[in-house]
C-alpha positions as CSV (number, residue, x, y, z in Angstrom):
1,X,204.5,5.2,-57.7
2,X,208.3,5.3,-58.1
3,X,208.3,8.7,-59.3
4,X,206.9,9.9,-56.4
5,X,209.0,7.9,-54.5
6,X,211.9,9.3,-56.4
7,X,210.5,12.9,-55.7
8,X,209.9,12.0,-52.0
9,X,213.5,10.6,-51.3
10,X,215.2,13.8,-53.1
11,X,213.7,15.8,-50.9
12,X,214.1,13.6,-48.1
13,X,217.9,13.5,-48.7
14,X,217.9,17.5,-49.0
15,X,216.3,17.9,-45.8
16,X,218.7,15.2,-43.9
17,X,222.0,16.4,-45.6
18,X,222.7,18.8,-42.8
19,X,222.8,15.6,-40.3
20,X,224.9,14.1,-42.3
21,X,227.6,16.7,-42.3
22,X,227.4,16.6,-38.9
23,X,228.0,12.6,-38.3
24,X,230.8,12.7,-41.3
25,X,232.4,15.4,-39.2
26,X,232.3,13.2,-36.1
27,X,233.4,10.5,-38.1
28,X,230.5,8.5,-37.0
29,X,230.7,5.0,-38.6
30,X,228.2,3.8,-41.4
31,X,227.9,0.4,-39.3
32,X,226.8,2.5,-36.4
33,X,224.2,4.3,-37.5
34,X,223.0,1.1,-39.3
35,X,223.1,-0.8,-35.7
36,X,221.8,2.5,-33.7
37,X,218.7,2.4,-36.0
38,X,218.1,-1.0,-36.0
39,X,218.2,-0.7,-31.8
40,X,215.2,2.1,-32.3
41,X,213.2,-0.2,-34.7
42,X,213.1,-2.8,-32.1
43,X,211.7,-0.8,-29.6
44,X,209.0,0.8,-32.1
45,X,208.3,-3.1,-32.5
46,X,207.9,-3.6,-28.6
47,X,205.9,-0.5,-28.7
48,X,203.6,-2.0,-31.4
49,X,203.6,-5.3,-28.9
50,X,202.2,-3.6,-25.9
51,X,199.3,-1.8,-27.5
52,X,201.2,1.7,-27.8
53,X,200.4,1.7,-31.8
54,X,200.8,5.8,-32.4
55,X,204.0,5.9,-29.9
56,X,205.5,3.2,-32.1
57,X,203.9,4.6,-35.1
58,X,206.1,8.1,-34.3
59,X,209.2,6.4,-33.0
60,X,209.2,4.0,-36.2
61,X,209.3,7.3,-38.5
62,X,212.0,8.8,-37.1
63,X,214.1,6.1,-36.8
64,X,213.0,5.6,-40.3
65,X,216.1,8.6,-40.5
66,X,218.8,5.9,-39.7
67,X,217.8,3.8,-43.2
68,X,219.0,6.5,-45.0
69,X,221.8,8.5,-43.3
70,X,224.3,5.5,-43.3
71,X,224.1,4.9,-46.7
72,X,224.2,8.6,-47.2
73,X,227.5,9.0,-44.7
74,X,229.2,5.5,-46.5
75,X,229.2,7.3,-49.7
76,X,230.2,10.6,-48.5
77,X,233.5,9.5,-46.5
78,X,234.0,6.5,-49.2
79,X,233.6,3.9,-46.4
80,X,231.1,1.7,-48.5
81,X,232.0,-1.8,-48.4
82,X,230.7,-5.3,-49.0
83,X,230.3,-6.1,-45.3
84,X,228.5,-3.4,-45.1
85,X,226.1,-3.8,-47.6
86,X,225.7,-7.6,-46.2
87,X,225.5,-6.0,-42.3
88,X,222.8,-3.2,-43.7
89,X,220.6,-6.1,-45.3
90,X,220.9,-8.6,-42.2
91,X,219.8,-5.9,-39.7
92,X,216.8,-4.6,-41.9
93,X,215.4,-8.3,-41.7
94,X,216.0,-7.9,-37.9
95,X,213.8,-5.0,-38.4
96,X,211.2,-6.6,-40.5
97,X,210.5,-9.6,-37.8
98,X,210.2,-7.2,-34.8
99,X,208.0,-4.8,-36.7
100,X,205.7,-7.6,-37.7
101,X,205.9,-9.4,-35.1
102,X,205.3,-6.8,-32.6
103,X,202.2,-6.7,-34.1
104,X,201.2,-10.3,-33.8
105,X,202.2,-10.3,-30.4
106,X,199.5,-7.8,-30.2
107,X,197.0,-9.3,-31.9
108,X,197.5,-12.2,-29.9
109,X,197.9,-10.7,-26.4
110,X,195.7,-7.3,-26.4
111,X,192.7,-7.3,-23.7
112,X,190.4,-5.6,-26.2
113,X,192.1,-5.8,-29.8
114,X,192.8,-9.4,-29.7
115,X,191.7,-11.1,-32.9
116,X,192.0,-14.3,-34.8
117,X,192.0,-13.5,-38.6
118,X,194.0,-10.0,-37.9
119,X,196.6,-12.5,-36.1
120,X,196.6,-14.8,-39.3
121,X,196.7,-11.9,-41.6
122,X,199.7,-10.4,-40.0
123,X,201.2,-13.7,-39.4
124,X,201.0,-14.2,-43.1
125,X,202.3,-10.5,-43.9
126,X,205.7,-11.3,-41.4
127,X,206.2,-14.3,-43.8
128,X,205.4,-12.7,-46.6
129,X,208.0,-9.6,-45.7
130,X,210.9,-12.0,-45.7
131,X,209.9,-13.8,-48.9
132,X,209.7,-11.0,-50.5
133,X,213.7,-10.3,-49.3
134,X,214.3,-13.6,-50.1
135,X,213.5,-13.5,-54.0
136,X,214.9,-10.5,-54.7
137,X,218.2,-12.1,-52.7
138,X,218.5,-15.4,-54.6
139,X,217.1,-13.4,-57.8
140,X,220.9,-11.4,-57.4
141,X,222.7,-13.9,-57.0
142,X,221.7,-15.6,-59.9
143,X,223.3,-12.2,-61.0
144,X,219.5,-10.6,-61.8
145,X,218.0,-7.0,-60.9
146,X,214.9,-7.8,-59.2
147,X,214.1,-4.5,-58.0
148,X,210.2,-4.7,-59.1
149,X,207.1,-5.4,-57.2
150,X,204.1,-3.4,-55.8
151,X,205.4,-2.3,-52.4
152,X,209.6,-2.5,-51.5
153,X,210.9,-1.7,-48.1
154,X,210.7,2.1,-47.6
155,X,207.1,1.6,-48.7
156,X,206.5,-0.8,-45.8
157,X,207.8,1.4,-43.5
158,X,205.8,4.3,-44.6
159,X,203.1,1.9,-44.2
160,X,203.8,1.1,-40.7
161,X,205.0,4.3,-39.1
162,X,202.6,7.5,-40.8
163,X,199.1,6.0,-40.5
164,X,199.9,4.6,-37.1
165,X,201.4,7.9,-36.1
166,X,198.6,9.7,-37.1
167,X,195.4,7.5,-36.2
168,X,196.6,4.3,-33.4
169,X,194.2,2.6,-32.7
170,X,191.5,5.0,-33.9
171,X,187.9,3.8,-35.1
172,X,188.5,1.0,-32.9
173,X,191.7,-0.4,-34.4
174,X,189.9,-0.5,-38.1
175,X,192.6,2.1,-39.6
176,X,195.3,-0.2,-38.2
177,X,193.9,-3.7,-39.3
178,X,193.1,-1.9,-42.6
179,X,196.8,-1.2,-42.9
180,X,198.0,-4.7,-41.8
181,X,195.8,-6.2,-44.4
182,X,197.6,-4.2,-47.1
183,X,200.5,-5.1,-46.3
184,X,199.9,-8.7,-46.2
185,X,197.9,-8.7,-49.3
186,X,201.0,-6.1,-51.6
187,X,203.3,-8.2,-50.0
188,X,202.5,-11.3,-51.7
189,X,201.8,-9.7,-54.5
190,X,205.2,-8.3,-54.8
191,X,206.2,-12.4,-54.0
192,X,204.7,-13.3,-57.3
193,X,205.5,-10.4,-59.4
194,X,209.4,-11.0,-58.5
195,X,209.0,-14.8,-59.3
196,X,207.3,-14.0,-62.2
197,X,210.1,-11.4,-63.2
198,X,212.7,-14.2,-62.6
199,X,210.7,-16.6,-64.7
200,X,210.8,-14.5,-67.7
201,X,214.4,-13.4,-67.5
202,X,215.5,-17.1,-67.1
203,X,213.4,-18.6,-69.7
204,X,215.8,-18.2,-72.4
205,X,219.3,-19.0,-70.3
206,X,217.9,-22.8,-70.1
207,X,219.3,-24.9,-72.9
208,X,217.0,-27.0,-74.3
209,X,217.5,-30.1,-71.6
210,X,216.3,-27.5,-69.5
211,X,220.3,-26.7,-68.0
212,X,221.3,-23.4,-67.4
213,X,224.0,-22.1,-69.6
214,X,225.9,-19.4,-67.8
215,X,225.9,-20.1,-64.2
216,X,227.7,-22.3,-61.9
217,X,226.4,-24.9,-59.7
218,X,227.0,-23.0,-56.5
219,X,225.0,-20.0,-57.5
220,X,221.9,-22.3,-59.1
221,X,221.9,-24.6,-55.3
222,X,222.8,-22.5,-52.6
223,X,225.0,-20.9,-50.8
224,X,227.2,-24.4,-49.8
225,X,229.8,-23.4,-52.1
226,X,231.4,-20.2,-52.9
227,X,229.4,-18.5,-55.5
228,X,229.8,-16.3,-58.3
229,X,229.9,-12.8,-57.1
230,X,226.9,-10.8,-59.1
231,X,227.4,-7.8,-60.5
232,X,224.9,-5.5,-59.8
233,X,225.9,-6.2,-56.0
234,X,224.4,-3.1,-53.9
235,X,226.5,-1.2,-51.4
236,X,225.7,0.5,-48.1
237,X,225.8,3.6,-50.4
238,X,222.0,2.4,-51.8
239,X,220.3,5.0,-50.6
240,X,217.4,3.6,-49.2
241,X,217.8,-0.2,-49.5
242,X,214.8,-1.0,-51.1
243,X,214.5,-5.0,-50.6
C-alpha cells in the first residue's frame, strides 16, 4: 500500500509542479493556499450534507490539490515554518469534521437515505478520524514516529472524493454506505495499531517502578506546561501531511 502510495504521489507532484511555479511566481503564501483549500473542503462537506454526494465527491478531489501545493510551494520559496506546520495540521481537522459530519448530517436529515446504523457508523468514523490525529499527535510529542496504521489522511480523502465522484448515490446509496463503513471500521484499526506501536516503543523507556526515564513531566501530562520540542517535528514542507 505505501508503495503505491509512494508511486501515486510522485506522479501526482509531477503533474502539479507546473501550478506550483505559477503560485511561487505570484508569491502566493503557503498559509493561503492551506486556508483557500480548507474553504473548498467545507463546501464539499455541505455538498455531502444536502444530498449532492458526486458534486462533493468531484469538488472534494480537486480541492484535494490544495493538501499538496502548500507544502510543495513552503519548500520551494523556503517559507516552511513551525506555525505553519501547526496552522496546516489545525485546518485539516477542520476538514475532517466537515467531511464527516456532512455526512452525518445527511444520514440524519435525507428524505430517502436517512438511516440509523449508517448514522452511527459514520458518527463513529468522525470520532474515530480525530483519534486517529490524536495518537499520532501525542505519540510525537512524546518525541515518537507514529506514522503507521492501515489508512492515513490522503487515503481518507481518496476514500471520500473518487468513489463518490464516480458512483453518488448509485445502487441506492449502497456504494456510499459501503465506503463509510470502511472508513469507520480502517479507522479504528489504525487507532489500535498506533497505540499498539506506542506500547511497544515505550515498553522499555519505563524504569522498573514503571517511571519514564527520558521525558519530562510536561511532555508525559499535557500540554499545561511547555514541553519538550520533538524532534522528528513535521513542517508544512510534508508533502502530503499524512496524520
Amino acid at each position: 500500500m505505501n508503495a503505491l502510495w509512494s508511486a501515486i504521489q510522485k506522479g501526482y507532484l509531477w503533474v502539479i509542479a507546473p501550478v506550483a511555479d505559477f503560485l511561487v511566481r505570484r508569491k502566493v503564501r503557503p498559509n493561503t493556499i492551506t486556508t483557500v483549500g480548507t474553504l473548498c473542503t467545507v463546501v464539499a462537506g455541505v455538498l455531502f450534507a444536502t444530498g449532492h454526494i458526486r458534486s462533493g465527491g468531484w469538488f472534494l478531489g480537486v480541492t484535494a490539490l490544495f493538501d499538496v501545493l502548500d507544502g510543495t510551494v513552503a519548500r520551494r520559496t523556503g517559507t516552511t515554518s513551525l506555525f505553519g506546520a501547526f496552522y496546516d495540521s489545525t485546518l485539516d481537522r477542520v476538514s475532517d469534521g466537515f467531511l464527516m459530519g456532512g455526512l452525518v448530517v445527511f444520514y440524519a436529515t435525507s428524505p430517502v437515505h436517512a438511516n440509523v446504523p449508517l448514522l452511527v457508523i459514520t458518527l463513529l468514523g468522525l470520532i474515530a478520524t480525530f483519534v486517529t490525529s490524536y495518537t499520532r499527535s501525542r505519540a510525537e510529542a512524546l518525541g515518537l514516529d507514529a506514522k503507521v496504521g492501515l489508512l492515513q489522511r490522503p487515503e481518507r480523502v481518496t476514500l471520500l472524493s473518487a468513489p463518490q465522484a464516480l458512483f453518488g448515490l448509485a445502487l441506492h446509496g449502497w456504494v456510499l454506505a459501503g465506503i463509510v463503513t470502511l472508513l469507520s471500521v480502517t479507522a479504528w484499526i489504525t487507532v489500535v495499531q498506533r497505540m499498539a506501536y506506542v506500547h511497544r516503543t515505550t515498553r522499555n523507556m519505563d524504569d522498573e517502578n514503571g517511571t519514564p526515564k527520558a521525558l519530562d513531566a510536561a511532555v508525559l501530562h499535557g500540554p499545561s506546561s511547555p514541553a519538550k520540542m520533538p524532534n522528528n517535528i513535521e513542517t508544512s514542507s510534508e508533502v502530503p501531511a499524512r496524520s
